[in-house]
Backbone as a printed PyTorch tensor [residue, N CA C, xyz], in Angstrom:
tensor([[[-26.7570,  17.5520,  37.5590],
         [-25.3110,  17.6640,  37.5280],
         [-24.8960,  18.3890,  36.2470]],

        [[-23.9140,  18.7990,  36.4970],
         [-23.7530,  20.1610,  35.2700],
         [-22.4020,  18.8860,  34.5140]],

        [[-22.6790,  19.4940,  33.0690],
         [-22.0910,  18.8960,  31.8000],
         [-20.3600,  19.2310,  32.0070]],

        [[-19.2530,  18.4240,  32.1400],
         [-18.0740,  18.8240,  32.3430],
         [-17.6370,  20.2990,  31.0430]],

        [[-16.9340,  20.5820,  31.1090],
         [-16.4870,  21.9390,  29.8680],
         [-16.0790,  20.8150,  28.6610]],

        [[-15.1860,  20.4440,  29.3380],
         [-14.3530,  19.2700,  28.3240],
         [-15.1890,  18.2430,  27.5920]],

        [[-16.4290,  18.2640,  27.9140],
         [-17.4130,  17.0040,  26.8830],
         [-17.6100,  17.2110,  25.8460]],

        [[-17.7860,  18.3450,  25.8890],
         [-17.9990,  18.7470,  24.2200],
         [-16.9860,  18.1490,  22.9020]],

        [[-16.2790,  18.5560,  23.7550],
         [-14.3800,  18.1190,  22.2710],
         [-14.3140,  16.8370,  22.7740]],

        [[-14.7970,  15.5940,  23.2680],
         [-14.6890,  14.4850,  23.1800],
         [-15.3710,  13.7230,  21.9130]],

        [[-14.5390,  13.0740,  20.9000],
         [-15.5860,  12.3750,  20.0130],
         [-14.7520,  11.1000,  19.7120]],

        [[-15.5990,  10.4780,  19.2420],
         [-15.0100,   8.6980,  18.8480],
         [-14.1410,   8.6320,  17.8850]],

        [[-13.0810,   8.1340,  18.6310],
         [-12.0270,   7.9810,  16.9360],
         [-11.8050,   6.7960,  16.6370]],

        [[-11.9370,   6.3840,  16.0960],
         [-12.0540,   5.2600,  15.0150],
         [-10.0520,   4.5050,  14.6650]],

        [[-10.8910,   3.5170,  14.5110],
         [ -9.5820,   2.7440,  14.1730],
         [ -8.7050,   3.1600,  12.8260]],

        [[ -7.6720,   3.9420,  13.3160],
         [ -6.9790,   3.9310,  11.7070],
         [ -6.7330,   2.3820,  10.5790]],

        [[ -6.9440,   3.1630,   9.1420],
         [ -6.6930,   1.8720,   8.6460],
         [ -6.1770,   2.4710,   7.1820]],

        [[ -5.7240,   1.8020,   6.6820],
         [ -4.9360,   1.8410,   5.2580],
         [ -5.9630,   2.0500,   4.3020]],

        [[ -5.5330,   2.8710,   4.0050],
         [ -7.0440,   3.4440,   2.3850],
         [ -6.0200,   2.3370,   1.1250]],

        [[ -6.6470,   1.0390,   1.3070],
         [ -5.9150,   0.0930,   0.5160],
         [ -6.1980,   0.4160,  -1.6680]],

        [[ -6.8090,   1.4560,  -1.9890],
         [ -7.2110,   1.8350,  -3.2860],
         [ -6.1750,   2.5560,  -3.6170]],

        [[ -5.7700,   3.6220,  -2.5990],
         [ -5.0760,   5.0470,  -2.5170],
         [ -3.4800,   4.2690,  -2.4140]],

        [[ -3.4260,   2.9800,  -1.6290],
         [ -2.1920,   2.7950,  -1.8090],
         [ -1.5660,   1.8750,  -2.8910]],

        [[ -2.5730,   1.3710,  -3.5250],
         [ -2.1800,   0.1660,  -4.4460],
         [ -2.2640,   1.2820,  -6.1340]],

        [[ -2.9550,   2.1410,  -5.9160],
         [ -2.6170,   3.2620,  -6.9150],
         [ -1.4660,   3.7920,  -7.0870]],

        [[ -0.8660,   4.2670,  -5.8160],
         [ -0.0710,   4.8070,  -5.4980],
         [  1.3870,   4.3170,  -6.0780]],

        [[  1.7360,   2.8710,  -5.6630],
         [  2.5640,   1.6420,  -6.1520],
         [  2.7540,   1.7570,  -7.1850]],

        [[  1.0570,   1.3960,  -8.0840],
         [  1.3260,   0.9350,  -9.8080],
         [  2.2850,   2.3530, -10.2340]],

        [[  1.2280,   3.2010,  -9.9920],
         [  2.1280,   4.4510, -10.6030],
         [  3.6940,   4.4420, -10.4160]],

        [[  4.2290,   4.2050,  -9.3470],
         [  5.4510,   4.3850,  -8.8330],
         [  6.3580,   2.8580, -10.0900]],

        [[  5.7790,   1.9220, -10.2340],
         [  6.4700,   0.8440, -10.3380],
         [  6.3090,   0.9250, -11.9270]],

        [[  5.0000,   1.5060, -12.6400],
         [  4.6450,   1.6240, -14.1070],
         [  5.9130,   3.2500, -14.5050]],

        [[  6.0600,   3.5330, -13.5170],
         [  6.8030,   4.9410, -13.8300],
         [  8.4830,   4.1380, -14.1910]],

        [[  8.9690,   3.7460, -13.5250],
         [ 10.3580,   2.7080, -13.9930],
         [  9.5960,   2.1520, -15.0690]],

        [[  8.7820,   1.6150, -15.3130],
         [  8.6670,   0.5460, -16.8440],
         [  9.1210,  -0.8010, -16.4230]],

        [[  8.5380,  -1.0250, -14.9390],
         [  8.6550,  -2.3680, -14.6270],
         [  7.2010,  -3.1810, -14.9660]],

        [[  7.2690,  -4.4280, -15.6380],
         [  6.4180,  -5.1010, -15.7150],
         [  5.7460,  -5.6180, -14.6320]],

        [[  4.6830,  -6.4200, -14.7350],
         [  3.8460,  -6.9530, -13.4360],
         [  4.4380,  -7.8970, -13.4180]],

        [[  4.8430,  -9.0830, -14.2880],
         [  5.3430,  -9.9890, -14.0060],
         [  6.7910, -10.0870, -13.7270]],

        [[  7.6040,  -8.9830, -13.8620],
         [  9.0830,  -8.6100, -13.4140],
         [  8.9690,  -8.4130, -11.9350]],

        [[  8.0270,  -7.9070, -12.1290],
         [  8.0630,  -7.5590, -10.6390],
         [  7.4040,  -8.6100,  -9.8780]],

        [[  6.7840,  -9.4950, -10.0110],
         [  6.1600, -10.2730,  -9.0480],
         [  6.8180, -11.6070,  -9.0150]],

        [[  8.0240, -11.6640,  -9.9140],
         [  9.0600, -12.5250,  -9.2740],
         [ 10.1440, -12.0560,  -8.7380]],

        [[ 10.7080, -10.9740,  -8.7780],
         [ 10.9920,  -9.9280,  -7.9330],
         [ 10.4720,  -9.9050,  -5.8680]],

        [[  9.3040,  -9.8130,  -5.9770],
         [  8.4290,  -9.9440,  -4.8160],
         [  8.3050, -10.7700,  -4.2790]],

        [[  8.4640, -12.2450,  -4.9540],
         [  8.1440, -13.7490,  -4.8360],
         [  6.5360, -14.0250,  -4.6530]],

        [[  5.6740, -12.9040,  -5.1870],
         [  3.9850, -13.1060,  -5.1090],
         [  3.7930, -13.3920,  -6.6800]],

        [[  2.4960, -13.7500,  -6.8180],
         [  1.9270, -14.1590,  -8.0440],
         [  1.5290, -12.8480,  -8.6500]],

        [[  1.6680, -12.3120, -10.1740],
         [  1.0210, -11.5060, -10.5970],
         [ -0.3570, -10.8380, -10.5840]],

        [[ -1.1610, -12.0820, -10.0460],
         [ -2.6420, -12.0570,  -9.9510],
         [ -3.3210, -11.5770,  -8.6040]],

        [[ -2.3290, -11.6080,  -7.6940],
         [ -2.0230, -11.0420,  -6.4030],
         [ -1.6800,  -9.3560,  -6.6450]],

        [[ -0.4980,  -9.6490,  -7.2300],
         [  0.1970,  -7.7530,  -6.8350],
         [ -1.3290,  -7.0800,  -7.8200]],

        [[ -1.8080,  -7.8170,  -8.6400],
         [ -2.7990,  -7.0850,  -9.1870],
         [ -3.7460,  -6.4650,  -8.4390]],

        [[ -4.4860,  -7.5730,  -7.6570],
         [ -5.6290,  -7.2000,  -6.7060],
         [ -4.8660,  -6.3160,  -5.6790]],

        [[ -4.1940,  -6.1030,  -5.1870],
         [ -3.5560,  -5.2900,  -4.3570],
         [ -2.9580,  -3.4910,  -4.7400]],

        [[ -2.6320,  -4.0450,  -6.2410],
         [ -2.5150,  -2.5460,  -6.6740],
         [ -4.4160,  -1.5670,  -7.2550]],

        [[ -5.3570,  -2.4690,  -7.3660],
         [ -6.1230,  -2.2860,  -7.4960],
         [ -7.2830,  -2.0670,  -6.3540]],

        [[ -6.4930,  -2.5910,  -5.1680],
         [ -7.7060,  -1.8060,  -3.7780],
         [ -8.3060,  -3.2100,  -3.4990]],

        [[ -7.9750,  -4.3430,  -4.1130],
         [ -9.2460,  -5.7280,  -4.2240],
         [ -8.6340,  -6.2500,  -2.7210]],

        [[ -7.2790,  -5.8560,  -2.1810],
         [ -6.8470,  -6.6850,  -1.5040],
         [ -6.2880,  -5.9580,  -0.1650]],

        [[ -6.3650,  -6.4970,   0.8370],
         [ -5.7070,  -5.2450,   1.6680],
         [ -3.9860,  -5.4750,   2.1760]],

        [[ -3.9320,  -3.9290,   2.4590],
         [ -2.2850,  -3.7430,   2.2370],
         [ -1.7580,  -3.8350,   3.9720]],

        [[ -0.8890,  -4.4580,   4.3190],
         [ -0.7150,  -4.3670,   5.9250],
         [  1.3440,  -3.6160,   5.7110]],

        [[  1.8010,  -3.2980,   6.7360],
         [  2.8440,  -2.7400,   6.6930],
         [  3.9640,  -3.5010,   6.1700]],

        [[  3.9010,  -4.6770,   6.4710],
         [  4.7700,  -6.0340,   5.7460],
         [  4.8820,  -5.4970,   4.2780]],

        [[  3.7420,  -5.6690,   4.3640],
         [  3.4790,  -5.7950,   2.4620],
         [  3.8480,  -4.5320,   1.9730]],

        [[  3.9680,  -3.3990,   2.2920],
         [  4.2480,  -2.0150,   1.8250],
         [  5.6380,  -2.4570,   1.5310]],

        [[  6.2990,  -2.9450,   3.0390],
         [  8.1860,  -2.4190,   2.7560],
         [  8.6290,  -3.9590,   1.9070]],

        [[  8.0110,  -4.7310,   1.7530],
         [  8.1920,  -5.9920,   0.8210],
         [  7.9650,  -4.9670,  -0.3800]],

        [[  7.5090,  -4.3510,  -0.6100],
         [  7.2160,  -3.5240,  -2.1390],
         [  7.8070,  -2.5270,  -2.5950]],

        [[  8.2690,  -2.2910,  -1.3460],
         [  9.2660,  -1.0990,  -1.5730],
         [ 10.5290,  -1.8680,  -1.7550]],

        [[ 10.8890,  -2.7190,  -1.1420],
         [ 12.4660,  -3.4580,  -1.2010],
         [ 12.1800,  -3.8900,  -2.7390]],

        [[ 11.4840,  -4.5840,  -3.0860],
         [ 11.7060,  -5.1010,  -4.4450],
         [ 11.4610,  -4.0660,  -5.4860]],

        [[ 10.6730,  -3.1980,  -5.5150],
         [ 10.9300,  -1.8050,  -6.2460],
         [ 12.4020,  -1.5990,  -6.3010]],

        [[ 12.8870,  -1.2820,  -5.3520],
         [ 13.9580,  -0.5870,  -5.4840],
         [ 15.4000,  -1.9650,  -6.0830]],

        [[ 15.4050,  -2.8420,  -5.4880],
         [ 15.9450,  -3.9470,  -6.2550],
         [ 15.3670,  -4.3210,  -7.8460]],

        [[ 14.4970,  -3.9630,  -8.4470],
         [ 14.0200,  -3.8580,  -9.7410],
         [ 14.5230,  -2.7670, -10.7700]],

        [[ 14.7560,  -1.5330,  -9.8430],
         [ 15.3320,  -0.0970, -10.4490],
         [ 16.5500,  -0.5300, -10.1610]],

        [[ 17.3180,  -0.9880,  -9.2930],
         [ 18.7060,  -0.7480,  -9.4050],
         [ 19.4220,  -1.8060, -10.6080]],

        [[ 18.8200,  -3.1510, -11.0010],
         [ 18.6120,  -4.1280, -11.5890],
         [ 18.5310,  -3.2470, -13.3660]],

        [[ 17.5980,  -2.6010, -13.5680],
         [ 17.4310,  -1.6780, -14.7970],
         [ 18.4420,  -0.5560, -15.1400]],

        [[ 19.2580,  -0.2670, -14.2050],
         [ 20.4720,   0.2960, -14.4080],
         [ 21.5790,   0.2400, -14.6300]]])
């Protein structure tokens, strides 16, 4: 039996997932760029400092919750500094 044309460009794709290093980098920078503290901010967040740590550091993984929880209190932290 002959090979369909189309088999070739079939390949396994894999489960997307959050490059949790790339995004907890991403954060500090954003949140160290205001001159917000870790601990300003993690009562801000209502998480423990020792938490947003491992998380800005890749130790912890990031789910979509947790992004716009970080973004809301970012931005309630900057408007707060103004």
């Amino acid at each position: 039996m002959k090979t369909p044309w189309w088999k070739p460009y079939i390949r396994r794709v894999e489960k997307w997932e959050l490059d949790d290093v790339a995004i907890g980098a991403n954060r500090r920078r954003h949140r160290e760029a205001y001159g917000i503290s870790l601990r300003t901010f993690a009562k801000a967040i209502g998480l423990s400092a020792p938490y947003i740590s491992d998380l800005e550091l890749g130790r912890r993984r990031w789910s979509e919750e947790l992004i716009h929880r970080f973004e809301v209190a970012l931005a309630k932290c900057i408007e707060e500094k103004r």
